[in-house]
TIRO-2110 file (N, C-alpha, C; in Angstrom, 1 decimal):
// TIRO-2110
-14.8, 30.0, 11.2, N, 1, A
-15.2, 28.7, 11.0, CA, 1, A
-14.5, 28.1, 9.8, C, 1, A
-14.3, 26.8, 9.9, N, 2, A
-13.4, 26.3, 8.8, CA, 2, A
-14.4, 25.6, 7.7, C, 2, A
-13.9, 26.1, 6.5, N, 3, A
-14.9, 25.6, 5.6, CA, 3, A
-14.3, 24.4, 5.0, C, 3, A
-15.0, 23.5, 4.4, N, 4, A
-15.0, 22.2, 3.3, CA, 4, A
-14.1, 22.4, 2.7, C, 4, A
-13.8, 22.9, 1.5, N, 5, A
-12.2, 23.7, 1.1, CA, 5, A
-11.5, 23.1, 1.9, C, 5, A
-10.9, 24.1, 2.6, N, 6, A
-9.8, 24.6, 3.9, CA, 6, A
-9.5, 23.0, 4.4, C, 6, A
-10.9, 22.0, 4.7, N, 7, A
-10.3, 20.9, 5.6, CA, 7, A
-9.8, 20.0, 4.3, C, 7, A
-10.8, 19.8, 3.1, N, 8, A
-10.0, 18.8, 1.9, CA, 8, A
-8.7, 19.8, 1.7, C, 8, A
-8.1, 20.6, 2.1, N, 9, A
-7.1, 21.0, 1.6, CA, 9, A
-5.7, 21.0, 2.3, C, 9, A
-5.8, 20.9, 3.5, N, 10, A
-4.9, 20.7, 4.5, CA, 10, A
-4.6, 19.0, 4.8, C, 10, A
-6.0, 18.5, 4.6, N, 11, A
-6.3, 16.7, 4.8, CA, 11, A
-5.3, 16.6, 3.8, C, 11, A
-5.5, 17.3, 2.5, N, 12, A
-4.7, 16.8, 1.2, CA, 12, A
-3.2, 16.5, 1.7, C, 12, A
-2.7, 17.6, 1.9, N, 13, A
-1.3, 17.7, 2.3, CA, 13, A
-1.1, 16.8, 3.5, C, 13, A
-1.5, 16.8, 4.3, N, 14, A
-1.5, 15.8, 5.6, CA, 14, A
-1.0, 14.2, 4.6, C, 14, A
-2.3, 13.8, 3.8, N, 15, A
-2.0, 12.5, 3.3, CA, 15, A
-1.2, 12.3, 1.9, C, 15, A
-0.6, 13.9, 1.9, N, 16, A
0.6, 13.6, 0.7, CA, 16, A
2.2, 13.7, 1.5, C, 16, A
1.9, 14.3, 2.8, N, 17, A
3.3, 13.7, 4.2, CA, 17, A
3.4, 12.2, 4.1, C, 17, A
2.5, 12.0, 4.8, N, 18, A
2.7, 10.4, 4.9, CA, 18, A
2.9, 9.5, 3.5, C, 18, A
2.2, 10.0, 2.4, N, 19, A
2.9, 9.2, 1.1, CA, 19, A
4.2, 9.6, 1.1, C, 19, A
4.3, 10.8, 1.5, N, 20, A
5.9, 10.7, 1.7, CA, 20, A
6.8, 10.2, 2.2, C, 20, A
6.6, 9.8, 3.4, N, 21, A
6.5, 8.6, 4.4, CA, 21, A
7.2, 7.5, 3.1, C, 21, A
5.9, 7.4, 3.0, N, 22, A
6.0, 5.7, 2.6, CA, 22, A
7.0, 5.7, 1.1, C, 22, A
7.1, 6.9, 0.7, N, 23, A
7.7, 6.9, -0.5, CA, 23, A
9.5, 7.0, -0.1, C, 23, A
9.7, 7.3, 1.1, N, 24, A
11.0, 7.4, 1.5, CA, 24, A
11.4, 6.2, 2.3, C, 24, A
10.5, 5.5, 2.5, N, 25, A
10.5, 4.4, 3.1, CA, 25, A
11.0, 3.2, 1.9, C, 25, A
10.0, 3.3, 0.6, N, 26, A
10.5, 2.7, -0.2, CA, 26, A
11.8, 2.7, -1.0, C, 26, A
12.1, 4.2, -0.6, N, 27, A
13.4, 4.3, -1.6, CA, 27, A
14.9, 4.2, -0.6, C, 27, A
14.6, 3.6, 0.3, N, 28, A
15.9, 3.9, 1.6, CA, 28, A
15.5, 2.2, 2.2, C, 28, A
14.6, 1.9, 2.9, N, 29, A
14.8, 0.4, 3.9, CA, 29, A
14.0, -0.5, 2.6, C, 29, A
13.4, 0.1, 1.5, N, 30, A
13.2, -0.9, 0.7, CA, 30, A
13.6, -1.1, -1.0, C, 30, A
15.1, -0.2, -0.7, N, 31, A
15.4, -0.1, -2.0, CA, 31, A
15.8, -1.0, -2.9, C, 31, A
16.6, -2.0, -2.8, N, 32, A
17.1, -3.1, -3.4, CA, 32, A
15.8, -3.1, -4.0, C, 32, A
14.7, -3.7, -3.3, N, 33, A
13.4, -4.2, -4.2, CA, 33, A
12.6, -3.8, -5.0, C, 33, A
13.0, -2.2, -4.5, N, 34, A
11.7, -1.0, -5.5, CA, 34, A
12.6, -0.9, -6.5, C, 34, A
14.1, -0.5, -6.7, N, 35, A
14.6, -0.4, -7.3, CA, 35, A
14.8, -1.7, -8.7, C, 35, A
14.5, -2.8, -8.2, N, 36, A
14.4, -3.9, -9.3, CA, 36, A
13.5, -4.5, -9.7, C, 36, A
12.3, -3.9, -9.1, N, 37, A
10.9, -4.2, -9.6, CA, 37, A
10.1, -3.4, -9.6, C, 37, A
10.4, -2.2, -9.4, N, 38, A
9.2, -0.9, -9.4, CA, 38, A
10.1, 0.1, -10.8, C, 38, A
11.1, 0.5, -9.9, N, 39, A
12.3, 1.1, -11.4, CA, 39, A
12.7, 0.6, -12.2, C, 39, A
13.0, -0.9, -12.0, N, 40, A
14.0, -1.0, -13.0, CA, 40, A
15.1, -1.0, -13.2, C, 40, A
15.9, -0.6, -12.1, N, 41, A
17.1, 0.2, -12.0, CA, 41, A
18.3, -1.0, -11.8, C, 41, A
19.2, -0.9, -12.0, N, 42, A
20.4, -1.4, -10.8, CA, 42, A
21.9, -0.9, -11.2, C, 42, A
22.3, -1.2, -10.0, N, 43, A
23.5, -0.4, -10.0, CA, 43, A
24.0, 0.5, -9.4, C, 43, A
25.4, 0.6, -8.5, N, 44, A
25.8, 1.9, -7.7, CA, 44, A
25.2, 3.7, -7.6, C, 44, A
25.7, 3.4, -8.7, N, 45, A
24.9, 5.1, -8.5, CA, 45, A
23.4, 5.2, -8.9, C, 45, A
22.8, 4.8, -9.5, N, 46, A
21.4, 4.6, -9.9, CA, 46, A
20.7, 4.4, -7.9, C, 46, A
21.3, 3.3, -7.4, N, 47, A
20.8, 3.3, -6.3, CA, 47, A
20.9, 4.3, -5.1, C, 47, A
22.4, 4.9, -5.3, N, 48, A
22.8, 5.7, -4.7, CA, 48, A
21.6, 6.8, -4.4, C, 48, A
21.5, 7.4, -5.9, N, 49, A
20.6, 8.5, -5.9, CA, 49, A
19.1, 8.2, -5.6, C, 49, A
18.9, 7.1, -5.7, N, 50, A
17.7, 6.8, -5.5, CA, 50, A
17.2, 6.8, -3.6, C, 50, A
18.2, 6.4, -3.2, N, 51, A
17.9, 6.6, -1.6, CA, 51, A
18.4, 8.1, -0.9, C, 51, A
19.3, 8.7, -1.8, N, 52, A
19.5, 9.8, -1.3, CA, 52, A
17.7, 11.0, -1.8, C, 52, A
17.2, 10.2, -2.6, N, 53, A
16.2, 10.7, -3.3, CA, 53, A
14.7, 10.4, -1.6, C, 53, A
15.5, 9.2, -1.5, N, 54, A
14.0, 8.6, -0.4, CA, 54, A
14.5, 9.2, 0.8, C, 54, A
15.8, 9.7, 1.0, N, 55, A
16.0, 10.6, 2.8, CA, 55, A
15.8, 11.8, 2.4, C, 55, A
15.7, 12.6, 1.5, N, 56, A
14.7, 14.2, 1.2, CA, 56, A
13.4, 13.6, 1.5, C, 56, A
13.2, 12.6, 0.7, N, 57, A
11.1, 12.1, 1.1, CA, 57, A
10.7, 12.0, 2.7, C, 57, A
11.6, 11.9, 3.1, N, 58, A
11.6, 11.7, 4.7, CA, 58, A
11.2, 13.5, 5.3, C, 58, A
12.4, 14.2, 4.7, N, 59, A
11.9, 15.6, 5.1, CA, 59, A
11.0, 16.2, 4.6, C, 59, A
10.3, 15.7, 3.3, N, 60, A
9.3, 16.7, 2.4, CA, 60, A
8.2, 16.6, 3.4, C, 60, A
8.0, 14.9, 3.8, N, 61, A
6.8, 13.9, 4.6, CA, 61, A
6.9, 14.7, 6.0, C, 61, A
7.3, 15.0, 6.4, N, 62, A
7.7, 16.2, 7.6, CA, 62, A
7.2, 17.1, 7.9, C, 62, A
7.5, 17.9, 6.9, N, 63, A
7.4, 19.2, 6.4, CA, 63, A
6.0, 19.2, 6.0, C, 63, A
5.8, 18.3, 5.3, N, 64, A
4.2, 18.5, 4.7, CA, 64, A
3.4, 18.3, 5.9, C, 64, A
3.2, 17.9, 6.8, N, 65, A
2.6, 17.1, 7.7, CA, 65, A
2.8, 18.6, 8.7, C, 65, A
3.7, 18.9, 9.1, N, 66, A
3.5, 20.1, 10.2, CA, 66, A
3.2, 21.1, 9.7, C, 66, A
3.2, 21.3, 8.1, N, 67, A
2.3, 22.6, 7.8, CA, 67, A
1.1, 22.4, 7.7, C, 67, A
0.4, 21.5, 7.4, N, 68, A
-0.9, 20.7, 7.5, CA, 68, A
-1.2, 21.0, 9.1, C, 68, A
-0.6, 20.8, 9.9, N, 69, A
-1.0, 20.8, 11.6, CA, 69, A
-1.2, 22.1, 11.7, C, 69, A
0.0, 22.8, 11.5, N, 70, A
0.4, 24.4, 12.0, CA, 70, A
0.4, 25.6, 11.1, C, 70, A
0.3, 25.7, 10.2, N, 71, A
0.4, 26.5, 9.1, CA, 71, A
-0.8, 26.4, 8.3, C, 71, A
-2.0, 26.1, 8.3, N, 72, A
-2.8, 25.5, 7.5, CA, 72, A
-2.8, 26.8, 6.2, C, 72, A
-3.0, 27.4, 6.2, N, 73, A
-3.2, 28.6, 5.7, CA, 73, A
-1.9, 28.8, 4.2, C, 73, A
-1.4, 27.9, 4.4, N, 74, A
0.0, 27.9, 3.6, CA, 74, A
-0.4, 26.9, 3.1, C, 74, A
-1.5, 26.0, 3.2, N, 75, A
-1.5, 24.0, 2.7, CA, 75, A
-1.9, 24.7, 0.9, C, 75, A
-3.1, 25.5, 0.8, N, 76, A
-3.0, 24.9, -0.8, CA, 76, A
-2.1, 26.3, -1.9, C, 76, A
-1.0, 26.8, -1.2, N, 77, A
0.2, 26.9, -1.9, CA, 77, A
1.4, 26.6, -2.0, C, 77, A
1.5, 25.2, -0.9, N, 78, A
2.7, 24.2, -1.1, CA, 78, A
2.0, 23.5, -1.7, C, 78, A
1.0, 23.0, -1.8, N, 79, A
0.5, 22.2, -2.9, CA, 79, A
0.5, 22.5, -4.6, C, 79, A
0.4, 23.4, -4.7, N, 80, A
1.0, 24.1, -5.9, CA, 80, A
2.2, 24.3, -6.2, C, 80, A
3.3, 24.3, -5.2, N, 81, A
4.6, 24.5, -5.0, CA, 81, A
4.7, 23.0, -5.7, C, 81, A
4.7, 21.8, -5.4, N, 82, A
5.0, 20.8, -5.8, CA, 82, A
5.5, 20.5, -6.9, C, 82, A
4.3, 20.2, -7.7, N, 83, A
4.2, 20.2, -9.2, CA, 83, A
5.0, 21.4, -10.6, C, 83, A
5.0, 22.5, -9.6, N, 84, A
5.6, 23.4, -10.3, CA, 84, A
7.2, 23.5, -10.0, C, 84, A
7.5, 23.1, -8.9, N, 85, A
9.0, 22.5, -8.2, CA, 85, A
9.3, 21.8, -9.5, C, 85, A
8.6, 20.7, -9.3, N, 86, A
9.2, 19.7, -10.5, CA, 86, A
9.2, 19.8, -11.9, C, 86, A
8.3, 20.8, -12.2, N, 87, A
7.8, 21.1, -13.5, CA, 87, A
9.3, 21.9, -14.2, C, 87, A
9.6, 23.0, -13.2, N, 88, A
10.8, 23.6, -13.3, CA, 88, A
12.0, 23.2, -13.2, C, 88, A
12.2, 21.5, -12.6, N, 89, A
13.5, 20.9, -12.6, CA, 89, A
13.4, 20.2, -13.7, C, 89, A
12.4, 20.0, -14.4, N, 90, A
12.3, 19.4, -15.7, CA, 90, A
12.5, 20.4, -16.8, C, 90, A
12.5, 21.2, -16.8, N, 91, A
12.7, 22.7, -17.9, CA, 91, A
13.9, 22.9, -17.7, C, 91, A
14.9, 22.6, -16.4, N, 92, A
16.2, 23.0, -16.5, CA, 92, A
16.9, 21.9, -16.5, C, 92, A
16.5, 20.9, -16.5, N, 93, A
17.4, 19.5, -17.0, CA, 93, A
16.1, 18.2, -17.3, C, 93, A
15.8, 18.8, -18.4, N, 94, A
15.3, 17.6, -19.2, CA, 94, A
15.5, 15.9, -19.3, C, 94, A
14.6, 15.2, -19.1, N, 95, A
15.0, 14.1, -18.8, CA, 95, A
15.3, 13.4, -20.4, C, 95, A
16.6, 12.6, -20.2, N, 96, A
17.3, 11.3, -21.5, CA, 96, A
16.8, 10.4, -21.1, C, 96, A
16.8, 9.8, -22.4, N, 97, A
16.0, 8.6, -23.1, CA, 97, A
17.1, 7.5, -21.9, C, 97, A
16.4, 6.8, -21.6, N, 98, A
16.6, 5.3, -20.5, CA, 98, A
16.0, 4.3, -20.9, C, 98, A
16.5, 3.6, -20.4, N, 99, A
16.3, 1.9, -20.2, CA, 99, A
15.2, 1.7, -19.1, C, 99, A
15.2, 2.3, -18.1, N, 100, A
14.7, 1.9, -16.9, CA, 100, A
13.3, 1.7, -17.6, C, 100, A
12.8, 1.5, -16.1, N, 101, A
11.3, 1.2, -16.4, CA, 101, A
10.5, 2.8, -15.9, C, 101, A
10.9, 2.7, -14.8, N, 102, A
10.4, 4.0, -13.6, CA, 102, A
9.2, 4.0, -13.2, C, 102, A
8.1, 2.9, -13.0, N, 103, A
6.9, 2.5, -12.9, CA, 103, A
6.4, 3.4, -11.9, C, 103, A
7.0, 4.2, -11.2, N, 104, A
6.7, 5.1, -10.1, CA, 104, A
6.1, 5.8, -11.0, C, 104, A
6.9, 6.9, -12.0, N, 105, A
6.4, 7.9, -12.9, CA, 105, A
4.6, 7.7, -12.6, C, 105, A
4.0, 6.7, -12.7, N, 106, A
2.7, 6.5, -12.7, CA, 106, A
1.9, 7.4, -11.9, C, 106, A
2.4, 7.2, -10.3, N, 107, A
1.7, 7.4, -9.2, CA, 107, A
2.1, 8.7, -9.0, C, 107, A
3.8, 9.2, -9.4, N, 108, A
3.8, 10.7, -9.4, CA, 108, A
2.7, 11.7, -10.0, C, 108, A
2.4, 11.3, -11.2, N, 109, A
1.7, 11.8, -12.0, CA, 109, A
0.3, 11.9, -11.2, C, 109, A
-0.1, 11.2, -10.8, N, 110, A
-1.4, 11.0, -10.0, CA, 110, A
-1.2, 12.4, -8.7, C, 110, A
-0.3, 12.0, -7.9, N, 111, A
0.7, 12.9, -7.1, CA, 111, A
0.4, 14.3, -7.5, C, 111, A
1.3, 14.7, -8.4, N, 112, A
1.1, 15.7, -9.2, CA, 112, A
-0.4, 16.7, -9.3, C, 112, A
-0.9, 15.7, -10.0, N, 113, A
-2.7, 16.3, -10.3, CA, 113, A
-2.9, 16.3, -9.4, C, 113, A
-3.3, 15.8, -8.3, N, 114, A
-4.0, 16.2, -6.8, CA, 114, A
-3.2, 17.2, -6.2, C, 114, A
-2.0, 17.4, -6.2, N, 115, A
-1.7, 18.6, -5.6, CA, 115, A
-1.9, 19.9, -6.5, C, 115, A
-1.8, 19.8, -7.9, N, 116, A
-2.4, 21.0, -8.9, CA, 116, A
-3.8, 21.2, -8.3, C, 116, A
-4.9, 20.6, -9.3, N, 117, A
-6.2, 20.8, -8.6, CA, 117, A
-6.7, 20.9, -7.2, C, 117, A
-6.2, 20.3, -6.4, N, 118, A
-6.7, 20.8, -4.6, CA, 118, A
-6.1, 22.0, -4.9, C, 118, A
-4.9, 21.9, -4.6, N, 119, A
-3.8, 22.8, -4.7, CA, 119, A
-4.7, 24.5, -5.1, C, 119, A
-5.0, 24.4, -6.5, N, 120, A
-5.6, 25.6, -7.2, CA, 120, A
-6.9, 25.8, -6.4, C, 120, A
-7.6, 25.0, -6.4, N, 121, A
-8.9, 24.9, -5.8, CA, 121, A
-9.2, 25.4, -4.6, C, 121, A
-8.3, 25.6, -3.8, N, 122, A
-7.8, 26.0, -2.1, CA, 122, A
-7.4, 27.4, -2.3, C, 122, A
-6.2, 27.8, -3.2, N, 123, A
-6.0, 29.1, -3.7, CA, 123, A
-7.0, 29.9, -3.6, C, 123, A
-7.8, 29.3, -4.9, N, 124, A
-9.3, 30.2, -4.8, CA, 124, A
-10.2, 30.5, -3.8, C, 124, A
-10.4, 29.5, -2.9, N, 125, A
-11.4, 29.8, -2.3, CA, 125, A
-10.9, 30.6, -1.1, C, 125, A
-8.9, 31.0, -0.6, N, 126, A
-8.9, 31.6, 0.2, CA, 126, A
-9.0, 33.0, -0.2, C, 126, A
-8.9, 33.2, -1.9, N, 127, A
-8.9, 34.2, -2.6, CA, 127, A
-10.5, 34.9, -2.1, C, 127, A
-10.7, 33.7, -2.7, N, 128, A
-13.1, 34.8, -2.6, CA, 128, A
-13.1, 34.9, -1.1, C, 128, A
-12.1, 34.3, -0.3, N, 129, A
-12.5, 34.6, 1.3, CA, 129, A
-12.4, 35.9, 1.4, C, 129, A
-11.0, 36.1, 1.2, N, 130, A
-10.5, 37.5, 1.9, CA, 130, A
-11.2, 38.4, 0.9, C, 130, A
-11.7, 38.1, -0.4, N, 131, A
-12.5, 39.1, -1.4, CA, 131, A
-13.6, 39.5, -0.6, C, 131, A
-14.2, 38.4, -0.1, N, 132, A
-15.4, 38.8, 1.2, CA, 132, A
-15.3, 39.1, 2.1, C, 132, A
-14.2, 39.0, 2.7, N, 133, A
-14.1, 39.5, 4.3, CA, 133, A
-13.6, 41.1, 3.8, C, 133, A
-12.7, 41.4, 2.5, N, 134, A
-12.4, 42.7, 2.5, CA, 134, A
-13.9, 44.2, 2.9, C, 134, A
-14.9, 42.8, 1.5, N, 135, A
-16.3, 43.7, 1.1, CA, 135, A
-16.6, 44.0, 2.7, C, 135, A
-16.9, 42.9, 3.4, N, 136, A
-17.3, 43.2, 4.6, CA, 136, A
-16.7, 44.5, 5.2, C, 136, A
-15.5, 44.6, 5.5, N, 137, A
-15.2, 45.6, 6.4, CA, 137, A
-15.1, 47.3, 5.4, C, 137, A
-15.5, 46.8, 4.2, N, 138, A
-15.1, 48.3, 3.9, CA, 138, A
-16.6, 48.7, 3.7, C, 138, A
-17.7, 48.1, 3.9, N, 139, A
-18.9, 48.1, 4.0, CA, 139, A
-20.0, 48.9, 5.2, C, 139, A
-18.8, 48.2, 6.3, N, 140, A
-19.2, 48.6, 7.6, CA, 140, A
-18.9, 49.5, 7.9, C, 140, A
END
């Protein structure tokens, strides 16, 4: 049977697909505008990267979403995968001082924490599962 855990933890990922969704949406059919009033940005390459940034968000929103359907069992260690993904592209190329604005940074951050804490939170509890189902069988 599926416990409370297991469902806020798959749900999680499920509705961080579709922010993906919408985050690739923003940075590909609605770039011009995110880019000059959400980033701050402008300019050839600044844009460039920016939508090549929103057609991966397309695949992550994918990806998240069918592991969420089909893999559940995998949801709260791609959720941890996230944050630590980026944590470690940040330790190997540190971000320079800009102009921009990056108003996004905000909601990443937000991003971020919910997939740490579910993320960790989900870990555990599939941890004390199998700790219990181990006891069980070496019991019987």
């Amino acid at each position: 049977m599926e416990n409370k855990t297991h469902k806020i933890v798959w749900i999680t990922l499920l509705i961080l697909g579709c922010v993906d969704f919408f985050r690739g949406f923003m940075h590909t059919v609605m770039l011009e505008y995110a880019a000059a009033n959400i980033a701050g940005v402008t300019g050839g390459d600044a844009l460039f990267l920016l939508r090549t940034f929103g057609l991966s968000n397309y695949l992550t929103g994918a990806l998240f979403i069918l592991i969420a359907l089909k893999a559940q069992e995998l949801t709260p260690y791609v959720l941890v995968l996230i944050p630590v993904s980026y944590a470690f592209g940040l330790l190997v190329s540190p971000p320079v001082a800009q102009a921009a604005q990056f108003n996004g940074k905000y909601m990443m951050m937000v991003y971020f924490a919910v997939c740490l804490i579910i993320g960790v939170w989900g870990v555990i509890d599939q941890r004390k599962k199998r700790a219990g189902a181990s006891e069980l069988s070496s019991s019987s």
